[in-house]
Residue frames as qw, qx, qy, qz and C-alpha x, y, z in Angstrom:
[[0.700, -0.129, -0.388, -0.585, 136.60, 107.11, 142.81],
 [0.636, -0.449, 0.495, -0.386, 135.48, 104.99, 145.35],
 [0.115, 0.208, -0.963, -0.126, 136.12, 100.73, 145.30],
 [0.452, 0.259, 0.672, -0.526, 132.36, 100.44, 146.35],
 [0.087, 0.340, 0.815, 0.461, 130.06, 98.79, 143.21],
 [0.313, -0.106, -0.055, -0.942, 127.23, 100.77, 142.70],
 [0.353, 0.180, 0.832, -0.389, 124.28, 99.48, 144.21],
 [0.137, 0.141, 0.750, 0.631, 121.86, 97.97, 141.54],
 [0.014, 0.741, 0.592, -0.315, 118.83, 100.35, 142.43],
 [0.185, -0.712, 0.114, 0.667, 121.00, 102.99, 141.86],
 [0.195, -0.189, 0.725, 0.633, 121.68, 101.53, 138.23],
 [0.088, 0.534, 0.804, 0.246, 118.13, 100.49, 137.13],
 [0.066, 0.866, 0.321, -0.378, 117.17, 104.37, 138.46],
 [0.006, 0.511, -0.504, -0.696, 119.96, 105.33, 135.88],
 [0.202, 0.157, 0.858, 0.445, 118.97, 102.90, 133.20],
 [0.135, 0.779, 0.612, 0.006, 115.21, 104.64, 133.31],
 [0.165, -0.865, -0.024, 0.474, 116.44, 108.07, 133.71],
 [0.180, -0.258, 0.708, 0.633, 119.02, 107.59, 130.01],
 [0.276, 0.238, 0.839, 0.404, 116.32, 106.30, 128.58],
 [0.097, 0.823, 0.557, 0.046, 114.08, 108.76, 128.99],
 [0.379, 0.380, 0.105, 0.837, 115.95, 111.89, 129.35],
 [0.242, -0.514, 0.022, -0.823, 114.23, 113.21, 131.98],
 [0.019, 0.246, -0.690, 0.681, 114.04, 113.02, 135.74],
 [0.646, 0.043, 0.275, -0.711, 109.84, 113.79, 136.03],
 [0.823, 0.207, -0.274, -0.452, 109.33, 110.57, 133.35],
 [0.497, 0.216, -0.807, 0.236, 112.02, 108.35, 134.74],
 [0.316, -0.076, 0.565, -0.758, 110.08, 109.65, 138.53],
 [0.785, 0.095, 0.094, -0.605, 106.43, 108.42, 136.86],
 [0.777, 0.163, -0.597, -0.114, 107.68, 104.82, 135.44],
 [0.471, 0.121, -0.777, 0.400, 109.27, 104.00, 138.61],
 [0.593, -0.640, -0.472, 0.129, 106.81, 105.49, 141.25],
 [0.583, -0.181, -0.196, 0.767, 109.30, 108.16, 142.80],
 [0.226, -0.837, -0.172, 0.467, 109.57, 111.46, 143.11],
 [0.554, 0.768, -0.156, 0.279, 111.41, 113.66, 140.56],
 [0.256, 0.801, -0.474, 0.262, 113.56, 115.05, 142.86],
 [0.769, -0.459, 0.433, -0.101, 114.14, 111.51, 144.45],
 [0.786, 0.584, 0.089, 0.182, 115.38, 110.60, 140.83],
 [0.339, 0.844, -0.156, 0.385, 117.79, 113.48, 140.88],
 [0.504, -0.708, 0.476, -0.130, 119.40, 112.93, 144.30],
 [0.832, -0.221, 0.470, 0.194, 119.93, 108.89, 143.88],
 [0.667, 0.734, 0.059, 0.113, 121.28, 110.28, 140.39],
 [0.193, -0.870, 0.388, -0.236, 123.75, 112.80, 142.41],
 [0.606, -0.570, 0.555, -0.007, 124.81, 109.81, 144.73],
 [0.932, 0.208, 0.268, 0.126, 125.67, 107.76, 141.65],
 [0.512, 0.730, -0.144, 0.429, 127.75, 110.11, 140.03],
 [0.417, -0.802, 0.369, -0.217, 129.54, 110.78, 143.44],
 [0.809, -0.294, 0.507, 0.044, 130.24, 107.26, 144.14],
 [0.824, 0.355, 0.271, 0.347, 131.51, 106.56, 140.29],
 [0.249, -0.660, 0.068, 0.705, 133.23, 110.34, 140.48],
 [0.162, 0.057, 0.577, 0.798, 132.12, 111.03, 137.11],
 [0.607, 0.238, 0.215, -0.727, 128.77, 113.12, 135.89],
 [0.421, 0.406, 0.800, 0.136, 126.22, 110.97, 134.04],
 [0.180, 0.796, 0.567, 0.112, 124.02, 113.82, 132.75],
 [0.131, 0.124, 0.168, 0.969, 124.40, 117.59, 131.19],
 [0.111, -0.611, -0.725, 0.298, 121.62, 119.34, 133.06],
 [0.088, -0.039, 0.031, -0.995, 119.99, 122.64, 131.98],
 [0.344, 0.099, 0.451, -0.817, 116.69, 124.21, 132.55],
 [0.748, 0.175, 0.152, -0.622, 115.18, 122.53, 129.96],
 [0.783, 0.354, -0.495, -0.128, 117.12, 119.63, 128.51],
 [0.636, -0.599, 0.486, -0.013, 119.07, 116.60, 129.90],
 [0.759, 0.573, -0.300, -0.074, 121.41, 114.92, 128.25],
 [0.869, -0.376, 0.159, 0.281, 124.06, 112.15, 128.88],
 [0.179, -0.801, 0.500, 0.277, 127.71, 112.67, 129.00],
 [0.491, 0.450, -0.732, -0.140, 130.23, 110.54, 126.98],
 [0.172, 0.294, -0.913, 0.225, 130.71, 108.26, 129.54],
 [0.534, 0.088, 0.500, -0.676, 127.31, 107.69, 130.24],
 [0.764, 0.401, -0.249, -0.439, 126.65, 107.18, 126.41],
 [0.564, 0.370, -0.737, -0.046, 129.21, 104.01, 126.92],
 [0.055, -0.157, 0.821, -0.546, 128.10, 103.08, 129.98],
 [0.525, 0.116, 0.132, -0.833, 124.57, 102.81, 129.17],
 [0.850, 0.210, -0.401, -0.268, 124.32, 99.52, 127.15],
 [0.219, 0.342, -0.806, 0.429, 126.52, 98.37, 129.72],
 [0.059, 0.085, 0.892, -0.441, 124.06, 98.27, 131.96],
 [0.769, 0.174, 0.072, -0.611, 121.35, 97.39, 130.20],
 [0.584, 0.113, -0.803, -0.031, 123.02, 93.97, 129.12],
 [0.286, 0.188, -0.773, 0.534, 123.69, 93.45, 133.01],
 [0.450, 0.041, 0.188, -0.872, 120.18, 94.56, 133.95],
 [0.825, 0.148, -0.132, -0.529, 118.65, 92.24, 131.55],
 [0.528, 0.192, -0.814, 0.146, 121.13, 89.29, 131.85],
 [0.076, -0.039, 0.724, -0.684, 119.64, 89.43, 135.88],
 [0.611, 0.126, 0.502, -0.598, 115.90, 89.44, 135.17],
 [0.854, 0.156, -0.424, -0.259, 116.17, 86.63, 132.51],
 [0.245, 0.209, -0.893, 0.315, 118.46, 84.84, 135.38],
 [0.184, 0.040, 0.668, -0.720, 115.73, 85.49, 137.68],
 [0.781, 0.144, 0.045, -0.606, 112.73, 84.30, 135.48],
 [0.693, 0.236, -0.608, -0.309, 114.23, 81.63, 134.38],
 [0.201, 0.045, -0.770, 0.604, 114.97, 80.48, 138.40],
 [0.284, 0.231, 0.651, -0.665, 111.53, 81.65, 139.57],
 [0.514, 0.147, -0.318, -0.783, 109.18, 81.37, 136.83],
 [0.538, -0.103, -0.789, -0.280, 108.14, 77.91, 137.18],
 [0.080, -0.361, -0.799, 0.475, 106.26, 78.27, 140.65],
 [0.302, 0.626, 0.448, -0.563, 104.34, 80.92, 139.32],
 [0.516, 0.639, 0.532, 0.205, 102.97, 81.18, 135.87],
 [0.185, -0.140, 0.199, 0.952, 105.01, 83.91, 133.54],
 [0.304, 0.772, 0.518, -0.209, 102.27, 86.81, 132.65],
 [0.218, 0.034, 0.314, 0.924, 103.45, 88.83, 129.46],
 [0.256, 0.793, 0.412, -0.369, 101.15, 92.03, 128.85],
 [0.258, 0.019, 0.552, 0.793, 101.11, 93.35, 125.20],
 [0.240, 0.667, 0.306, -0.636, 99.40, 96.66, 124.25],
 [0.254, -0.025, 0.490, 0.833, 98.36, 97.54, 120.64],
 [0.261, 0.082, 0.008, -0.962, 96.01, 99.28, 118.84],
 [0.626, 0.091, 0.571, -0.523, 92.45, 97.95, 118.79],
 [0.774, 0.505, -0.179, -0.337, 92.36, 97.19, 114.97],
 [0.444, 0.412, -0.794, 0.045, 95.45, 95.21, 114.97],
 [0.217, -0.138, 0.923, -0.285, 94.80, 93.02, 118.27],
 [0.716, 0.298, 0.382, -0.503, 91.19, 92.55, 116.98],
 [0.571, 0.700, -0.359, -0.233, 92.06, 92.42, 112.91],
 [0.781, 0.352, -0.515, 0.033, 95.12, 90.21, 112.85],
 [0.062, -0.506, 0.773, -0.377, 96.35, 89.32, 116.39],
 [0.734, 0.032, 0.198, -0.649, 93.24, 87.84, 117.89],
 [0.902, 0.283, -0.145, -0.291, 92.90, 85.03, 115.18],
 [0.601, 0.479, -0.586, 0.255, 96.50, 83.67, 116.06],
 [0.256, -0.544, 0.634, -0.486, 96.92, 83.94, 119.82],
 [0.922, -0.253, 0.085, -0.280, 94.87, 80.23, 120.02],
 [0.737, 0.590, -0.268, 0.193, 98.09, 79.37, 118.21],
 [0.194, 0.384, -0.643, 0.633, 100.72, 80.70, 121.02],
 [0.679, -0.351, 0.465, -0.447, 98.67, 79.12, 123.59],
 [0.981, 0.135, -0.129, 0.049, 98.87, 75.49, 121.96],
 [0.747, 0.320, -0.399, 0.426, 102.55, 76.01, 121.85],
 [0.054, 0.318, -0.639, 0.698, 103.23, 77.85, 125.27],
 [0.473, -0.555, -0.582, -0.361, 100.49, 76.58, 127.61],
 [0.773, 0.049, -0.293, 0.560, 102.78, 77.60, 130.07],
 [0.235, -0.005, -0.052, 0.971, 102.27, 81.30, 129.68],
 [0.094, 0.654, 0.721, -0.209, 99.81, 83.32, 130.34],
 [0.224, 0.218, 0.246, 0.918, 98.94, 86.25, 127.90],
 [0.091, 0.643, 0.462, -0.603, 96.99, 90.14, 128.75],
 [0.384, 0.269, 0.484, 0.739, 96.49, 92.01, 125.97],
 [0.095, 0.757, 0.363, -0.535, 95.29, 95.69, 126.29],
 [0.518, 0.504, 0.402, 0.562, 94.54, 97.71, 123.56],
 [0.094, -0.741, -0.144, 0.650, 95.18, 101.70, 122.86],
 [0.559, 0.752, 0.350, -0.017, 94.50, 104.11, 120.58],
 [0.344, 0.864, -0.310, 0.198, 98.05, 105.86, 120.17],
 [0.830, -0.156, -0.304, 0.441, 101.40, 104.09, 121.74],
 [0.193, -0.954, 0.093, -0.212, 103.13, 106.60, 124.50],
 [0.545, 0.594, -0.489, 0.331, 106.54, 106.79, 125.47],
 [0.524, -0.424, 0.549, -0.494, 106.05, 105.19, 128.79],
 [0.724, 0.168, -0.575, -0.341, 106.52, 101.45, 127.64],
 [0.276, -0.108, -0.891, 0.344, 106.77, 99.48, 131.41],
 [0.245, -0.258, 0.282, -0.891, 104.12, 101.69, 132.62],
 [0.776, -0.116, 0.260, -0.562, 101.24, 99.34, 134.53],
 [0.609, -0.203, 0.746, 0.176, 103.60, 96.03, 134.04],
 [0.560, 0.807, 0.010, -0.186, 103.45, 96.70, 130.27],
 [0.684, -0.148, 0.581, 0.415, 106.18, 93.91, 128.72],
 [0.386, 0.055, 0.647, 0.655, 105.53, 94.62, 124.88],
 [0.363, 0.598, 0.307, -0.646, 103.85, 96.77, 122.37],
 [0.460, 0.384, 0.549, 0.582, 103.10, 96.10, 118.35],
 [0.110, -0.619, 0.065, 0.775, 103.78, 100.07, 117.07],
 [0.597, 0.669, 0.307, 0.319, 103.38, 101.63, 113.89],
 [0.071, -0.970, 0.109, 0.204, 106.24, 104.12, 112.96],
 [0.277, 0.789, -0.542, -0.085, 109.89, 104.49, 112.19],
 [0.901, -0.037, -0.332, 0.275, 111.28, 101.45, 114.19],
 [0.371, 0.091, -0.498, 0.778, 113.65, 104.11, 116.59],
 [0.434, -0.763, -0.108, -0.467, 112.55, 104.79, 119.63],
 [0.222, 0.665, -0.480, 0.527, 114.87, 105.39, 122.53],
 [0.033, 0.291, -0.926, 0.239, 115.78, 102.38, 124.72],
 [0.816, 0.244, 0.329, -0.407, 113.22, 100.21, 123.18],
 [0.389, -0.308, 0.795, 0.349, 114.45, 97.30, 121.62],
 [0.627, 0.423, 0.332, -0.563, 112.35, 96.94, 118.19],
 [0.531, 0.173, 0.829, -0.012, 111.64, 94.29, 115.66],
 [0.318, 0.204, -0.406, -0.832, 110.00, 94.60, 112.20],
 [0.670, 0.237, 0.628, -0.317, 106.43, 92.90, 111.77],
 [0.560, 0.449, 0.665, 0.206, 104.95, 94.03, 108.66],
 [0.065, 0.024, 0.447, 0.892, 105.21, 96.25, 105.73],
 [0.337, 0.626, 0.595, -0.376, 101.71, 98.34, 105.37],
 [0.094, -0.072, 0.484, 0.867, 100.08, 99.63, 102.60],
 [0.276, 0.450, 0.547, -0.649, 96.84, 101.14, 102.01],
 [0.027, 0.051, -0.711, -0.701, 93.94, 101.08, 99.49],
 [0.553, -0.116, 0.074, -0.822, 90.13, 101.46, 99.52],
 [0.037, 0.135, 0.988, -0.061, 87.79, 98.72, 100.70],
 [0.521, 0.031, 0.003, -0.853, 83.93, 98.77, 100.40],
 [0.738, 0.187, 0.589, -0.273, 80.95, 96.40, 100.78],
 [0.480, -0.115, 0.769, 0.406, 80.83, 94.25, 98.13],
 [0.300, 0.791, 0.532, 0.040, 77.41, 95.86, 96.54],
 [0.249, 0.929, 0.059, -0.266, 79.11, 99.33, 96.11],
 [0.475, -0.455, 0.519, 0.546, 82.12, 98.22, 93.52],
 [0.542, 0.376, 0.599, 0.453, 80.29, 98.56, 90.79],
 [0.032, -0.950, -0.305, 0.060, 80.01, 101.80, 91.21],
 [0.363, -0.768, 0.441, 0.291, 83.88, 102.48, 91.60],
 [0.870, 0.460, 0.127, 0.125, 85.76, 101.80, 88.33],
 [0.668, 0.310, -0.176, 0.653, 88.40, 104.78, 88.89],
 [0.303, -0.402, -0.587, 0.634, 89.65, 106.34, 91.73],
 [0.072, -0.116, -0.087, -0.987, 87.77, 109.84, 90.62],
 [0.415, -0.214, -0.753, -0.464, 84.59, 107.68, 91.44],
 [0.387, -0.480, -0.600, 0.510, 84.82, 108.30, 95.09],
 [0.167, 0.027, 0.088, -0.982, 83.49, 111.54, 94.64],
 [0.591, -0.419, -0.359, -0.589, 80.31, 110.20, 94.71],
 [0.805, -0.446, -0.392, 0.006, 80.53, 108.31, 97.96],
 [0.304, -0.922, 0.149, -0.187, 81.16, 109.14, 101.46],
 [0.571, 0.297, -0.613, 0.458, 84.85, 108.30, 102.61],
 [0.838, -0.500, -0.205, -0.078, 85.49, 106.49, 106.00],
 [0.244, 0.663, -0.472, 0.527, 88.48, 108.46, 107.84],
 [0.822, -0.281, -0.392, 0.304, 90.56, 107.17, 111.07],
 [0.362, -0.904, 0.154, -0.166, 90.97, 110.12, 113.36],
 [0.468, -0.714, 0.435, 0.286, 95.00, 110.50, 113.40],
 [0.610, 0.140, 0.703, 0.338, 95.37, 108.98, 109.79],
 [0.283, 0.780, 0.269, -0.488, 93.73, 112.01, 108.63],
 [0.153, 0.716, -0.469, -0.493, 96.49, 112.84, 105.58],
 [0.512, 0.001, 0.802, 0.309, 96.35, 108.45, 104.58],
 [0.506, 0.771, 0.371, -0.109, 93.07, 110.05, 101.83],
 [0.168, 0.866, -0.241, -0.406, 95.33, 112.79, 100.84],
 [0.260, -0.385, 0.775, 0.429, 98.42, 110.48, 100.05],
 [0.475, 0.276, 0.832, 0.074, 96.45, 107.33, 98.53],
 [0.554, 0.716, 0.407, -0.120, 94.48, 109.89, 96.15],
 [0.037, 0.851, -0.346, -0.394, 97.28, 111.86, 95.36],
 [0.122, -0.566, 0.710, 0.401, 99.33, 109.08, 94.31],
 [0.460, 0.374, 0.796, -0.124, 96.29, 107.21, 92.86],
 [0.242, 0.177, 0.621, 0.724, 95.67, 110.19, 90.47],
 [0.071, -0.706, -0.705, 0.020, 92.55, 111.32, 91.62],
 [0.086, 0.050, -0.061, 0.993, 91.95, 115.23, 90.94],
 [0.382, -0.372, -0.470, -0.704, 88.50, 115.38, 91.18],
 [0.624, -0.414, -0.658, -0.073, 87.89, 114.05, 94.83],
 [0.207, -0.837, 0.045, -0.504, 88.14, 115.76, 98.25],
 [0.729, -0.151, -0.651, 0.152, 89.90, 113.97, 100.98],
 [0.003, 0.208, -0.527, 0.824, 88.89, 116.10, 103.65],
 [0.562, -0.219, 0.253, -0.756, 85.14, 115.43, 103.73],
 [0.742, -0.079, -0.649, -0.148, 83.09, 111.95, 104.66],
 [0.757, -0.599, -0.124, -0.230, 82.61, 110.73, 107.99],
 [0.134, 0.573, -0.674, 0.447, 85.71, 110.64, 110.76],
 [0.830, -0.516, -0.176, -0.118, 85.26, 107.74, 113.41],
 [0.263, -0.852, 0.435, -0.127, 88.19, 106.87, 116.27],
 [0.493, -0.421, 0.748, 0.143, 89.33, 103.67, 115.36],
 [0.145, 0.250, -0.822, -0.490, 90.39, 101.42, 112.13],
 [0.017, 0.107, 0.988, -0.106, 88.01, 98.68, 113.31],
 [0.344, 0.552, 0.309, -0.694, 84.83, 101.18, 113.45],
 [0.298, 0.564, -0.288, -0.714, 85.37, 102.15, 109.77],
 [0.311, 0.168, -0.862, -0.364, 86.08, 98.94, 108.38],
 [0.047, 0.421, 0.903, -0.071, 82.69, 97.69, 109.82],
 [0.305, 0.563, 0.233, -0.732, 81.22, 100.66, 108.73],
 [0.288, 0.516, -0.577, -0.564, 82.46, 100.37, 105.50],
 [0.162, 0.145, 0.966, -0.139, 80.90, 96.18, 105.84],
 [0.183, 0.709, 0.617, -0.289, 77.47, 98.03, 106.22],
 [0.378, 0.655, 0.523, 0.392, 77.69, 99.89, 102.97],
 [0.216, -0.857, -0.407, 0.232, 78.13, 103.05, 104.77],
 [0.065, 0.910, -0.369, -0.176, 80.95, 104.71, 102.88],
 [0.813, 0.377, -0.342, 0.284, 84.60, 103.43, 101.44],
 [0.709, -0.639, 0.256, 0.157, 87.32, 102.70, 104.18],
 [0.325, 0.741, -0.567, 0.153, 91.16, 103.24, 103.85],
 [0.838, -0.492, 0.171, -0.160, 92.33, 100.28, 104.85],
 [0.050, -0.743, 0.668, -0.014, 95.88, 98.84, 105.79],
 [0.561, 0.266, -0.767, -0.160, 97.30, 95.36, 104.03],
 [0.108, 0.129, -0.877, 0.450, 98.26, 93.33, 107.60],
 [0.325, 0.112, 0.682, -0.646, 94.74, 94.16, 109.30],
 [0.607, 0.385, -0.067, -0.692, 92.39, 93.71, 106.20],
 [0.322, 0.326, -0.726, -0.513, 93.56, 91.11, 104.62],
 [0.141, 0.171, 0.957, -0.188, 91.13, 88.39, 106.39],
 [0.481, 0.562, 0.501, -0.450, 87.63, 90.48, 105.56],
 [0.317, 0.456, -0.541, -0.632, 89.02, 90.46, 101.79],
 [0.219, 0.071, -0.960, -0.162, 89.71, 86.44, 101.56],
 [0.310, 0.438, 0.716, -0.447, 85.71, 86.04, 103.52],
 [0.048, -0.554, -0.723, -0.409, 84.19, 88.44, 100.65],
 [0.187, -0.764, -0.565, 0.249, 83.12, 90.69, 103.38],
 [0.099, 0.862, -0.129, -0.479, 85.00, 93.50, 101.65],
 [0.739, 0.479, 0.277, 0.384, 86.43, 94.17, 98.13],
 [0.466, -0.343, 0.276, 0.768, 89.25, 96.03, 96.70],
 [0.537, 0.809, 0.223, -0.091, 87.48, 98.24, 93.88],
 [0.368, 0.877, -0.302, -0.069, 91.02, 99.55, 92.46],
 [0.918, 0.309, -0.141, 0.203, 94.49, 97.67, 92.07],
 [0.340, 0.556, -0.385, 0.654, 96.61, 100.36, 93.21],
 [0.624, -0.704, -0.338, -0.018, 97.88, 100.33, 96.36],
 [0.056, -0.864, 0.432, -0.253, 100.29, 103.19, 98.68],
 [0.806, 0.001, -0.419, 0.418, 103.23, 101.57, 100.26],
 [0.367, -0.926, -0.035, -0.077, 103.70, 103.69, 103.71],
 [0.336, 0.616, -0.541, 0.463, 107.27, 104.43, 104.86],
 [0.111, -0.513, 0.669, -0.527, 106.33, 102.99, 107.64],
 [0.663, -0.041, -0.744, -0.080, 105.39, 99.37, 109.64],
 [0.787, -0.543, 0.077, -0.283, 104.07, 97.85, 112.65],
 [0.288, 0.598, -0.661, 0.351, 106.75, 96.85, 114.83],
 [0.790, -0.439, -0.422, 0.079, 107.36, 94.46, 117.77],
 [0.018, 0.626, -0.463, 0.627, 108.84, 96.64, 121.06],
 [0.690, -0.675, -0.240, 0.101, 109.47, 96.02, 124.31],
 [0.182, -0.886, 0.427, 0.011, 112.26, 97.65, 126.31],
 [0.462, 0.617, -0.629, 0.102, 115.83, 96.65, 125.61],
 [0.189, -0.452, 0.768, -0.412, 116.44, 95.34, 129.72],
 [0.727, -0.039, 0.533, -0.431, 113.86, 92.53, 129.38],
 [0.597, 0.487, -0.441, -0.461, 114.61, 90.92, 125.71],
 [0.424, 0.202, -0.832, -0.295, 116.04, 88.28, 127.22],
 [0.682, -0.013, 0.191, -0.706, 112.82, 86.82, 129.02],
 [0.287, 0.091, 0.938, 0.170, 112.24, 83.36, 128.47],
 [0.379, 0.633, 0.589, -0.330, 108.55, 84.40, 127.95],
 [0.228, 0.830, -0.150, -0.487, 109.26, 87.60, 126.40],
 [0.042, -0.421, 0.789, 0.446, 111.63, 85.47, 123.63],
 [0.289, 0.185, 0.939, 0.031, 109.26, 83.16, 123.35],
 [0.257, 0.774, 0.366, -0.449, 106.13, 85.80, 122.22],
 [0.230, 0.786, -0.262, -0.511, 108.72, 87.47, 120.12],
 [0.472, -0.057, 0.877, -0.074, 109.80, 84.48, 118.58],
 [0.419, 0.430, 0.799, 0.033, 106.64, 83.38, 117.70],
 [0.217, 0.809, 0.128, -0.531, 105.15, 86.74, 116.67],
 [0.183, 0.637, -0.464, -0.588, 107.94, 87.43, 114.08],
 [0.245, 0.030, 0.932, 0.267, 107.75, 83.81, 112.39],
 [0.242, 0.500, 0.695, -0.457, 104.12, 85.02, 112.19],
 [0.216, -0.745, 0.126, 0.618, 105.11, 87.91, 110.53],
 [0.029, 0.496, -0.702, -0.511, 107.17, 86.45, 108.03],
 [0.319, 0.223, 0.904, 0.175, 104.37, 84.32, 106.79],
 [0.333, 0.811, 0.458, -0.149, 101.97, 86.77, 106.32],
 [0.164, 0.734, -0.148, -0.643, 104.39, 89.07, 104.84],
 [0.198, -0.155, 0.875, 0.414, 105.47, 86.27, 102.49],
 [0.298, 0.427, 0.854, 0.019, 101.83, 85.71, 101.52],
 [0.094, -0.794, -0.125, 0.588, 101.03, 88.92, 101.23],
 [0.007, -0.587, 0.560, 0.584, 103.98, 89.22, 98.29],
 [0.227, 0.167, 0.874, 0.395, 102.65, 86.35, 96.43],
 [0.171, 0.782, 0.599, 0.007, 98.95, 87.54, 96.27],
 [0.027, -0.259, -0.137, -0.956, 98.82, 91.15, 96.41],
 [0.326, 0.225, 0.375, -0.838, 95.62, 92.28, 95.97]]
């Protein structure tokens, strides 16, 4: 093996390439070519005389020594661009960009962010929203994302927010109408295109044999339904974290007590090589402290 250090292009084109497992997706995040990926890949594994990667036609996969070599440099990666923000950030204003889904940045981010400005005034926050998170998490300078799912996802460094759980809402005029959950068979249900199976669960484990949870109206986001569901226009599944402000207003009601507990939670990500950020610490930080109040409240009330 040579005495030459790898050059630290060469490493950050490895650090995207591990993380993704694949040449074409490690090529789109960085701008490149695939089979410019796959060469400066080659000249790495020359220059360190060891492969990195198990290459067939359709899979890629890291060697042993890759698998121990990987967190290696991703400390050393990220220990360099928190040296380097914390050395150049103060001539030019840090810009964190956090993507989530429209119901949560609207629902329960939104109402807090005046909050992390008072305390950072310093920083400057984007916030884009999407309708499904994708496994491209720097793509268009894209620092952080609030997920819903398992909590593993593959060199992404991730956080618990909140614990969800779901249960009907409705305008406040149509709860008298709704005494037990078999009562939604008179009214239309308010579905969330990719959520499609939340009716099935919630009635199933609600008891309900008498209702359908395939038919009622299908819209493309949480935030649609639950202002549909405002305007009388049907009953909305809705999730604990993003709902719980149009309960405490009145502007919806809970007609039943019971409520599903999902196996899964909104998360704070961002990639592993940037965690330590001043900014990026600071966001996350705040975020989770956030978190842990509302989940704490949350447990005291209920519903």
């Amino acid at each position: 093996m040579t005495s030459q250090r790898p050059a630290l292009n060469a490493l950050r084109i490895f650090e995207v390439a591990a993380r993704h497992l694949s040449f074409t997706r490690a090529g789109a995040e960085l701008n490149v070519s695939q089979a410019a990926v796959s060469q400066r890949i080659r000249g790495l594994e020359t220059q360190l005389g060891k492969a990195l990667f198990h290459r067939s036609p359709k899979s890629l996969s890291l060697t042993d020594v890759a698998k121990a070599y990987l967190p290696l440099v991703q400390d050393g990666l990220a220990r360099l661009d928190s040296a380097t923000e914390q050395l150049f950030e103060v001539a030019d204003r840090p810009l964190l960009t956090v993507r989530a889904t429209a119901g949560f940045a609207t629902l329960w981010l939104a109402p807090l962010l005046q909050d992390f400005q008072n305390l950072h005034p310093d920083i400057d926050l984007r916030v884009i929203t999407a309708a499904y998170a994708d496994d491209l998490p720097t793509e268009s300078g894209l620092d952080m994302e609030i997920r819903f799912g398992s909590g593993k996802w593959r060199g992404l460094k991730a956080d618990k927010l909140l614990d969800v759980e779901v249960f009907p809402v409705c305008a406040p005029g149509l709860r008298e109408g709704l005494v037990q959950p078999d009562d939604l068979k008179g009214f239309d249900l308010l579905h969330v295109v990719g959520y499609s199976e939340d009716w099935h669960s919630w009635l199933r484990a609600a008891g309900a044999t008498d209702v359908d949870p395939s038919r009622g109206v299908q819209v493309d986001a949480s935030v649609a339904a639950l202002q549909m569901a405002q305007e009388g226009a049907g009953v909305a599944l809705a999730r604990s974290p993003l709902v719980n402000g149009l309960l405490a207003s009145g502007r919806l009601e809970a007609p039943f007590d019971f409520a599903l507990k999902l196996p899964e939670a909104y998360y704070f990500v961002c990639p592993a090589r940037i965690t330590g950020r001043p900014s990026v610490v600071a966001f996350r930080n705040w975020i989770l402290s956030k978190a842990h109040s509302a989940n704490q409240e949350f447990s005291t009330h209920g519903l």
